[in-house]
VMD Tcl script that draws the C-alpha trace (Angstrom):
set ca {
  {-21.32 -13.61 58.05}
  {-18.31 -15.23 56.73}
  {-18.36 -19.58 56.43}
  {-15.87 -21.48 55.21}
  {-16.39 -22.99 51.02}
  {-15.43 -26.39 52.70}
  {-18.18 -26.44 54.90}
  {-20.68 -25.83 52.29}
  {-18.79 -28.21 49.81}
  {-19.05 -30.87 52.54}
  {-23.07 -29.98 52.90}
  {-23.65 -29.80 48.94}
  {-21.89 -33.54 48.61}
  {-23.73 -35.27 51.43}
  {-27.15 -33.45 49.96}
  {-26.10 -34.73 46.49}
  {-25.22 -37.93 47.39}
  {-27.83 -38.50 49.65}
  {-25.88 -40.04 52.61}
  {-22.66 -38.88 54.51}
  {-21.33 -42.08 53.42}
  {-21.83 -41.78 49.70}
  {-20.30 -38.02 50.21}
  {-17.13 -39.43 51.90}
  {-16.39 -41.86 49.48}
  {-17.28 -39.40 46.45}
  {-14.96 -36.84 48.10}
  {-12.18 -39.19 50.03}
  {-12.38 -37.55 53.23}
  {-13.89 -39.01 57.02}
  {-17.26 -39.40 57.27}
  {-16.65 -37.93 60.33}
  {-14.78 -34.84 58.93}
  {-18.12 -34.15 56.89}
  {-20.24 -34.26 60.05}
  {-18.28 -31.89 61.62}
  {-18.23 -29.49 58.55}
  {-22.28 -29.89 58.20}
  {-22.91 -29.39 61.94}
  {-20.15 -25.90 61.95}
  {-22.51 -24.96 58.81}
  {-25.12 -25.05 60.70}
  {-24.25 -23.66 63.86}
  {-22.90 -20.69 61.64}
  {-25.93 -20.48 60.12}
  {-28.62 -20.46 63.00}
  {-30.29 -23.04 61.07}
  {-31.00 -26.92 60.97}
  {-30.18 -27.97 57.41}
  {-30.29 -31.50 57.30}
  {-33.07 -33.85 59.50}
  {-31.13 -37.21 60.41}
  {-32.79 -40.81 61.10}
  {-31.02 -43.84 62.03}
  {-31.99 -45.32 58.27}
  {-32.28 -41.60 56.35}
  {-31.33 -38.10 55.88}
  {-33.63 -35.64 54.81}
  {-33.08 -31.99 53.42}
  {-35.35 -29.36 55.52}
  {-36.69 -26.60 53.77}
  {-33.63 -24.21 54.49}
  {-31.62 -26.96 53.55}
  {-33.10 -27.36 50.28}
  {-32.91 -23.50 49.28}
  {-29.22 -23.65 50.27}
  {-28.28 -26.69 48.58}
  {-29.78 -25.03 45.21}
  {-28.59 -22.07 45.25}
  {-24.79 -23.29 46.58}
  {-24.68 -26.40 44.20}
  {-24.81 -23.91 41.01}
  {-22.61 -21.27 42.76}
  {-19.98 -23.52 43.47}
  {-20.17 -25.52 40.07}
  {-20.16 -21.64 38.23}
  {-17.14 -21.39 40.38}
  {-15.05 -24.53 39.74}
  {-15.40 -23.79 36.37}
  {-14.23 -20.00 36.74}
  {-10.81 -22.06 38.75}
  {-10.44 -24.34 35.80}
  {-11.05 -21.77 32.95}
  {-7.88 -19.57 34.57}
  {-5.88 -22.04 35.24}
  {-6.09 -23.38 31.45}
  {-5.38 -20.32 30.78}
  {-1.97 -21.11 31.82}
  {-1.91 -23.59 28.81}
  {-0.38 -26.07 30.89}
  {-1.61 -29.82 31.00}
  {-2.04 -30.53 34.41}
  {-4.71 -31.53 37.30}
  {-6.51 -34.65 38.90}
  {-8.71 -36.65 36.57}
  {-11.54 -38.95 37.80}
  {-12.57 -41.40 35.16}
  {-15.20 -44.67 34.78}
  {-14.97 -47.52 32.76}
  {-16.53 -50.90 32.34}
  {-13.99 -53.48 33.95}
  {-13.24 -55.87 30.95}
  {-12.95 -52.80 28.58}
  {-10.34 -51.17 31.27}
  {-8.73 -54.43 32.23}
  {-7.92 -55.52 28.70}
  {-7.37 -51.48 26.94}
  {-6.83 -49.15 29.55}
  {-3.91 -50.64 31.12}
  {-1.96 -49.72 28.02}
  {-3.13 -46.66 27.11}
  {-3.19 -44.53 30.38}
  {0.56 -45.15 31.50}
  {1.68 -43.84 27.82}
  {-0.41 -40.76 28.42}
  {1.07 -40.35 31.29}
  {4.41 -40.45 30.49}
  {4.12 -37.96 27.78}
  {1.83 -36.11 30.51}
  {3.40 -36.20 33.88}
  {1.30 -33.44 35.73}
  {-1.54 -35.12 34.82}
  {-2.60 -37.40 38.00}
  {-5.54 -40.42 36.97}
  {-8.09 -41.88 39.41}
  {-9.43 -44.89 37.25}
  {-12.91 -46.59 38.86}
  {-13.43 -50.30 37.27}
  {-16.96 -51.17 37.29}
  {-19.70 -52.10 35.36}
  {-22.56 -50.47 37.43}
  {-23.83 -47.10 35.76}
  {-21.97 -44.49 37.50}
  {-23.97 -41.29 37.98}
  {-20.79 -38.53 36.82}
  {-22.40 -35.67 37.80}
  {-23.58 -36.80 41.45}
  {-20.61 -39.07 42.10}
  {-17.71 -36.01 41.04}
  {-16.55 -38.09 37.99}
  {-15.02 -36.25 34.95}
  {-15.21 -39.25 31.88}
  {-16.69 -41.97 31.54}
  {-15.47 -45.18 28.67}
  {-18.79 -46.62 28.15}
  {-19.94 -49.36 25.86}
  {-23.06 -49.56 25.18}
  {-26.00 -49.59 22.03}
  {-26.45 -45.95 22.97}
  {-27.10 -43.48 25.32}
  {-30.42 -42.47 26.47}
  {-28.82 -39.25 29.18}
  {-29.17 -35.87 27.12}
  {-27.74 -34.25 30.60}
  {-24.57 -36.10 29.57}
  {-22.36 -35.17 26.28}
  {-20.76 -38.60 24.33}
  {-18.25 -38.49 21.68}
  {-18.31 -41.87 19.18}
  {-15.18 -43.69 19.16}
  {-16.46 -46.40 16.98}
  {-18.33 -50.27 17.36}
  {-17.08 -52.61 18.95}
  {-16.90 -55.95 16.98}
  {-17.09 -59.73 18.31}
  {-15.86 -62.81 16.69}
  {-15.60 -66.63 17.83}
  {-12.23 -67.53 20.06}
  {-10.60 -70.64 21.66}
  {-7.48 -72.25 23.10}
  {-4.99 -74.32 20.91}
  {-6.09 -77.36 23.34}
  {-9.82 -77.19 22.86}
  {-9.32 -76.99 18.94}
  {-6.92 -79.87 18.96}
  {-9.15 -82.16 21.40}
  {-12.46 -81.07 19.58}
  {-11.37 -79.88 16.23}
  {-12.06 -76.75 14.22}
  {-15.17 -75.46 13.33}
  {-15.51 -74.33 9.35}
  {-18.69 -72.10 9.27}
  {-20.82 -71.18 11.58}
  {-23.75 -74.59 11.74}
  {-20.88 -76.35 12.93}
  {-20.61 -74.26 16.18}
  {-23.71 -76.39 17.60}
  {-20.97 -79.43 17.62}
  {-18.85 -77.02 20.14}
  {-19.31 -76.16 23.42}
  {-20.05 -72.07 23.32}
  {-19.27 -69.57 25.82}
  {-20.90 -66.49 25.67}
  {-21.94 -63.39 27.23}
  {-25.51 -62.54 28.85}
  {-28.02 -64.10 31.09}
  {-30.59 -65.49 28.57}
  {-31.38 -69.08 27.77}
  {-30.76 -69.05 24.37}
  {-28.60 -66.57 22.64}
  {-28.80 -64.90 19.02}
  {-26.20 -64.18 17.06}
  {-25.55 -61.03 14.54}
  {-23.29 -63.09 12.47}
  {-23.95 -64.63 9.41}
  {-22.21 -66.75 6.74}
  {-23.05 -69.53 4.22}
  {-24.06 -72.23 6.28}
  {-26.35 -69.81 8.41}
  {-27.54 -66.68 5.47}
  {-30.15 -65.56 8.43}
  {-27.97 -65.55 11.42}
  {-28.04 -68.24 13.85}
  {-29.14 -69.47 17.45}
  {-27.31 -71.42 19.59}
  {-27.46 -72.49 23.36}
  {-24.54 -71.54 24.87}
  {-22.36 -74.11 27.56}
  {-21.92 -71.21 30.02}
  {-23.18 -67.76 29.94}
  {-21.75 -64.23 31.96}
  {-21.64 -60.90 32.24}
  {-18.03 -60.40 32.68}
  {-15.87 -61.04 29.60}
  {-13.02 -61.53 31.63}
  {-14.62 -64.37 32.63}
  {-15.03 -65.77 29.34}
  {-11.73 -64.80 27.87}
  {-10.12 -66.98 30.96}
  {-12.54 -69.93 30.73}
  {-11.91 -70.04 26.77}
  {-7.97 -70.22 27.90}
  {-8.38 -73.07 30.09}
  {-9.79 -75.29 27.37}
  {-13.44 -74.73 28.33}
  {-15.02 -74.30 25.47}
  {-15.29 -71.59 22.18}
  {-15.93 -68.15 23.63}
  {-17.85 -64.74 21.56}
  {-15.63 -62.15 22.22}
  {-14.79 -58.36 21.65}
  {-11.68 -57.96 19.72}
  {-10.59 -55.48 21.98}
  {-10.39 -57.64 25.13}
  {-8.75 -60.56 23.26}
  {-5.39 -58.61 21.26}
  {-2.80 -60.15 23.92}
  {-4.02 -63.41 23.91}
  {-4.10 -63.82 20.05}
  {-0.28 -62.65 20.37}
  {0.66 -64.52 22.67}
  {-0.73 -67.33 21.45}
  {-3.14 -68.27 24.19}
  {-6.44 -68.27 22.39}
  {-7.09 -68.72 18.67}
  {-9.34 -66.75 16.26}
  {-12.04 -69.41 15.30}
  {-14.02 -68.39 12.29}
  {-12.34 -64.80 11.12}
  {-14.77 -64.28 8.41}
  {-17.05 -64.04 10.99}
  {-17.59 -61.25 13.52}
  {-20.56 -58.57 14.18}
  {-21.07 -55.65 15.81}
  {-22.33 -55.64 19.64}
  {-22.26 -52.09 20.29}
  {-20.68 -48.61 20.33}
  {-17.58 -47.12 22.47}
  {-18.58 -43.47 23.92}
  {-15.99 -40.40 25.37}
  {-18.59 -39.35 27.63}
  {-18.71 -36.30 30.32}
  {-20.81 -34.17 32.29}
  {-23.02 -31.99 30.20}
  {-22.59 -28.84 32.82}
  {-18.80 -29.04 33.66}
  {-15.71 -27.18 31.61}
  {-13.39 -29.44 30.07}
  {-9.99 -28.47 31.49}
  {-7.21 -28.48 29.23}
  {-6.17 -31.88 30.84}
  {-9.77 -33.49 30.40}
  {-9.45 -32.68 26.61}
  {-5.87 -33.92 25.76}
  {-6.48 -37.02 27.55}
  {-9.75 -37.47 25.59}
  {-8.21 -36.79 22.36}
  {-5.32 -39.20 23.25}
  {-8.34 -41.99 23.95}
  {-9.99 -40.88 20.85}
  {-6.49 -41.60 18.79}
  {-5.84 -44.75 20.56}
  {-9.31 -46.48 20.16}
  {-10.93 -45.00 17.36}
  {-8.62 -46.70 15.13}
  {-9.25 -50.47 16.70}
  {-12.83 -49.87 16.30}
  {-12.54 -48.53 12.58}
  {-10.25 -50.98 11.56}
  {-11.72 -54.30 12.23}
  {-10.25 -57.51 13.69}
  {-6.89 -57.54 11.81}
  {-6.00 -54.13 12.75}
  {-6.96 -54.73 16.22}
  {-5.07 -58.06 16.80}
  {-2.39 -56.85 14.88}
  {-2.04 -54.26 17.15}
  {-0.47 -55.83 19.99}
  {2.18 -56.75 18.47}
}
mol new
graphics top color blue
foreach p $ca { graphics top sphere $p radius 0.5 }
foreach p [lrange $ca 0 end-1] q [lrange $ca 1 end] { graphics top cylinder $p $q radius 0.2 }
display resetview
């Protein structure tokens, strides 16, 4: 009995993903196209493999066994295609990558075009978003994550570095509402800052403030975006990574408030499926990341803002 490896592909997605619709949008092809590869599986088959509801899909027992068996025999044979064709030596292939919106928006922008100019086989499918992105299930192959740490031991995470905060704010606000000079002073100012709290407490600490301090921020998000354009438009003095902030320093739109002052928020991971091969492709690109980033994380503020110039 001969089927075709797209049919089963298309059966191992939908069965992974739990829906046809979270299969076609993990593998970019018609919803429809993956019914009609499921429903030729089956036929060839004899069996029913999947039990459909207008609201869910269920695996049936042969269904289950298959989707087992055929998710590690086609993973064990991906990774025999990738191993040969590294082989080669050549840096080439299609790369799906993650990363948290701000972090992309205000790093990645720079960094991927260069590697891809000194790589020009390698193609890049970047996914912006801040929701947790399950690599394995959803067919990603890196994820840029920021975060305290991670908890996934299915998942393996290389350390680029922390990421550091400080305190930042348009020319305008400063000259309509002056200056702070340590950190007490901030409670004359209206704050911006990220989270969904009431209150927020602060890692930094100077003179004025030896055990850190409290505030109650103006305006609160989650997107630091968000913050970075509110601070530009006047409204207020923002906590922001250094990171997101380098162009605007340069250019002149925002102002470092407070550079004596900056803590550490969290950490910057490489991070990758735990069961996949790292093509050739997959590792330049992360050691290209890890070069790039690992030194604005090292290097503090001054390195970092200096950077964009």
């Amino acid at each position: 009995m001969t089927q075709d490896l797209n049919h089963l592909r298309s059966f191992v997605a939908v069965a992974k993903a739990g829906s046809f619709i979270g299969a076609s949008q993990r593998l970019q092809i018609p919803r429809s196209s993956l019914s009609r590869h499921v429903k030729a599986l089956e036929e060839g088959l004899g069996v029913s493999l999947i039990s459909r509801t207008t609201r869910q899909l269920h695996l049936t027992d042969e269904g289950q066994q298959l989707f087992e068996r055929a998710e590690t025999s086609l993973r064990a044979l991906d990774n025999a295609l990738l191993e040969t064709q590294d082989a080669s030596g050549a840096v080439q292939g299609h790369l799906r990558i993650t990363a948290p919106a701000d972090l992309g928006s205000n790093l990645l922008h720079r960094i991927l075009p260069a590697f891809q100019r000194d790589n020009p086989s390698v193609k890049i499918s970047l996914n912006l978003s801040d929701r947790q992105i399950d690599l394995v299930g959803e067919g990603y192959d890196l994820a840029v994550r920021a975060a305290a740490g991670l908890p996934d031991s299915t998942l393996r995470a290389r350390k680029l570095g922390s990421t550091l905060s400080g305190f930042f704010a348009s020319p305008a606000y400063l000259k309509a509402h002056g200056t702070p000079q340590n950190l007490a002073q901030l409670k004359d100012h209206r704050l911006l800052a990220p989270g969904a709290g009431l209150r927020l407490d602060l890692p930094f600490k100077d003179a004025s403030c030896p055990r850190g301090i409290q505030l109650d921020p103006a305006l609160k998000s989650n997107s630091f975006q968000f913050l970075m354009r509110a601070a530009i438009e006047g409204g207020g003095i923002a906590v922001l990574p250094y990171l997101n902030v380098s162009d605007d320093v340069t250019s002149g739109r925002l102002v470092q408030v407070l550079p004596d002052a900056s803590a550490s928020v969290g950490n910057v991971y490489l991070v990758t499926p735990g069961n996949r091969h790292i093509t050739t492709a997959l590792q330049v690109l992360m050691d290209y990341l890890d070069a790039e980033i690992r030194p604005l994380l090292q290097d503090g503020p001054n390195k970092t803002l200096a950077s964009a110039g």
